[in-house]
Residue, then its C-alpha position, 0 to 999 in steps of 0.5 A: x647360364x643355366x641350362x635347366x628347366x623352372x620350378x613352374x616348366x616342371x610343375x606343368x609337366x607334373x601336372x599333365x603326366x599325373x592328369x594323363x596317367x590316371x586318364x589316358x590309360x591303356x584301355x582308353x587308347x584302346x577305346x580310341x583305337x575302336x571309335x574316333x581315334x581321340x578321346x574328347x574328354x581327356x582333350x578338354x581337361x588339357x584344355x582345362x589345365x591350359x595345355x592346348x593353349x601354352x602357345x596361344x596369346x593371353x587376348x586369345x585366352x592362352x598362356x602365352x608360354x614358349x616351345x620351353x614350356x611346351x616341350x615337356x607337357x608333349x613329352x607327357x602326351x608321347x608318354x601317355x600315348x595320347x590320341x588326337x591331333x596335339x602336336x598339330x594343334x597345339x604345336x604348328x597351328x597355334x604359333x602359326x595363327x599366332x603370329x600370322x593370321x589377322x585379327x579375325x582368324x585370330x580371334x576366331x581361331x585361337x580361342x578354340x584351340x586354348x579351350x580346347x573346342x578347336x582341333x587342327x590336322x596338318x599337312x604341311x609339306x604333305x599330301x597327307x593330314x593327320x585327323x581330318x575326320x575330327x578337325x575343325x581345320x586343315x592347316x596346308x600348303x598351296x603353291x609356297x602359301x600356308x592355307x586353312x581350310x575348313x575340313x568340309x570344304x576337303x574331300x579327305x580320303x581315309x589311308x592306311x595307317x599302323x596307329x589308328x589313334x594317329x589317323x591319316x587322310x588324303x585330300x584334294x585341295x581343288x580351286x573351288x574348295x579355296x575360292x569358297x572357304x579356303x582363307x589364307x595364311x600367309x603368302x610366302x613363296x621363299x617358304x620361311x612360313x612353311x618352313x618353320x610350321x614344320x620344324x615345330x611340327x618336327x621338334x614335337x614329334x621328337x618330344x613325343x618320341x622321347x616320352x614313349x621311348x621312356x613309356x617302353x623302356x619301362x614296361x620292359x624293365x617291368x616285364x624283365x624283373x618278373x619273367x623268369x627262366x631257369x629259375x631267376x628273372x631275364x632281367x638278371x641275364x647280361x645279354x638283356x642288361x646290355x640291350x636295355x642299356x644300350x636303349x637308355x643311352x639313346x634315349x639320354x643322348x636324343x633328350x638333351x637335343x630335343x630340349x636344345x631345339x625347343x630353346x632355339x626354336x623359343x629364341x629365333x635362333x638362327x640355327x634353329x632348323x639345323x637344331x630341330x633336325x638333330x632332335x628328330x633324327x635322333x629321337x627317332x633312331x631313339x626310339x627304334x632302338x628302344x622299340x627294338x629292344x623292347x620287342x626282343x625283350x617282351x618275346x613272343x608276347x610282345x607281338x600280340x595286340x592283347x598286350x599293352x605295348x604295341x599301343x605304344x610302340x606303333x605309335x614309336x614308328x608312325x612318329x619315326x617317319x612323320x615330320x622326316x625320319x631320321x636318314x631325311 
């Protein structure tokens, strides 16, 4: 057997960090952080590149792929930081409708979110949706049954969140919201829908943390070959060797478990929630070494909003407790 990624799963992660290092720059999140919380031309040429709809059916216009192929290109929008709803569409809509919905929700439904007009917030499990203000829909739980609601039907409350391109709202799922616009997924009181909506929900967020904990890392590594003190660079000091060293070996150990969940989330493996936890709570201890590391390292500096690295860092601890935290 081997255990290793296809020329082409590789060429489609090249390819989407290469789109977002040139446009998801730190001054568009910035753009981000200041308006919407997403930046709809990046979201398009995704879509473009056939990254919103990997999970999507070819009759719907996707690429039809797996969690395989998919772990990588969101490795890359955990990398870039990137603002909008793509975990929750791309990663828990997308199967959900896919293997789900009927024929008209599919069509309807699907087709936008592979061309890229469709964006979805969540709350599964939740009483909190990520990006209601932007969404087309809001993908919920009602009573053990998996629900879409369209966003004006919802009365969404905005609530405070340390990332403002990872946007949170409340909201009210009341009878005559449902009775008039709500549509039904699925109806499944042992939770099995549920359930595996937000196992995929947390394997990308896992993934994500293993792209920013791999951004941090090297803006760190970068800042400590140039800042000097008595005359050499801090980098060269033994005490911030180790510390940066210790940061990658979680980092080596969480991404292995990430991609091992998104081959046991791809093949229906039995296991695959108890795969999906060990990604997360890894992930997430990952990224708060790192996050840690990388704060100490920067200093003073490293606290200020004019530097680039708290764009990626709150993004870390937003993701750290979304879809369960490590200790859950």
């Amino acid at each position: 057997m081997r255990f290793a990624f296809s020329e082409d799963q590789l060429l489609l992660a090249e390819a989407a960090r290469s789109f977002l290092a040139r446009e998801c720059r730190p001054e568009r999140l910035r753009e981000a952080w200041d308006g919407q919380g997403h930046l709809g031309d990046i979201w398009a040429g995704l879509a473009a590149m056939g990254a919103t709809g990997l999970l999507v059916p070819e009759a719907e216009g996707g690429l039809a792929l797996t969690e395989i192929d998919l772990v990588l290109v969101v490795e890359e929008t955990g990398r870039a930081g990137l603002p909008g709803p793509f975990v929750e569409t791309v990663a828990v809509a997308a199967p959900a409708f896919a293997s789900m919905a009927d024929s008209r929700q599919r069509t309807a439904w699907l087709s936008g979110i592979a061309d890229g007009s469709l964006l979805v917030g969540a709350g599964i499990c939740s009483p909190l949706a990520t990006c209601a203000d932007i969404a087309g829909l809001v993908l919920a739980d009602h009573d053990g049954a998996l629900l879409a609601v369209p966003t004006e039907a919802l009365d969404v409350q905005a609530q405070p969140s340390i990332d403002r391109c990872r946007r949170l709202f409340s909201y009210n799922l009341d009878d005559a919201a449902r009775s008039r616009s709500t549509e039904v997924i699925a109806e499944n009181p042992d939770r099995s829908a549920l359930g595996d909506a937000f196992d995929r929900g947390a394997l990308a967020a896992a993934a994500q943390l293993i792209g920013l904990s791999d951004r941090m890392l090297d803006m760190t590594v970068d800042y400590v070959k140039e800042r000097q003190q008595f005359g050499v660079p801090i980098g060269s000091f033994q005490a911030v060797k180790h510390r940066l060293a210790d940061a990658l070996l979680a980092v080596s150990f969480a991404r292995p478990a990430v991609y091992n969940a998104a081959y046991s989330t791809a093949c229906g493996l039995e296991d695959r929630s108890r795969d999906v936890s060990v990604a997360k709570a890894l992930s997430s201890e990952a990224a708060a070494a790192v996050s840690s590391c990388a704060l100490q390292c920067h200093g003073a500096i490293g606290y200020t909003v004019e530097y680039d690295l708290h764009l990626y860092m709150k993004r870390s601890w937003a993701l750290c407790r979304a879809w369960g935290d490590a200790s859950w």
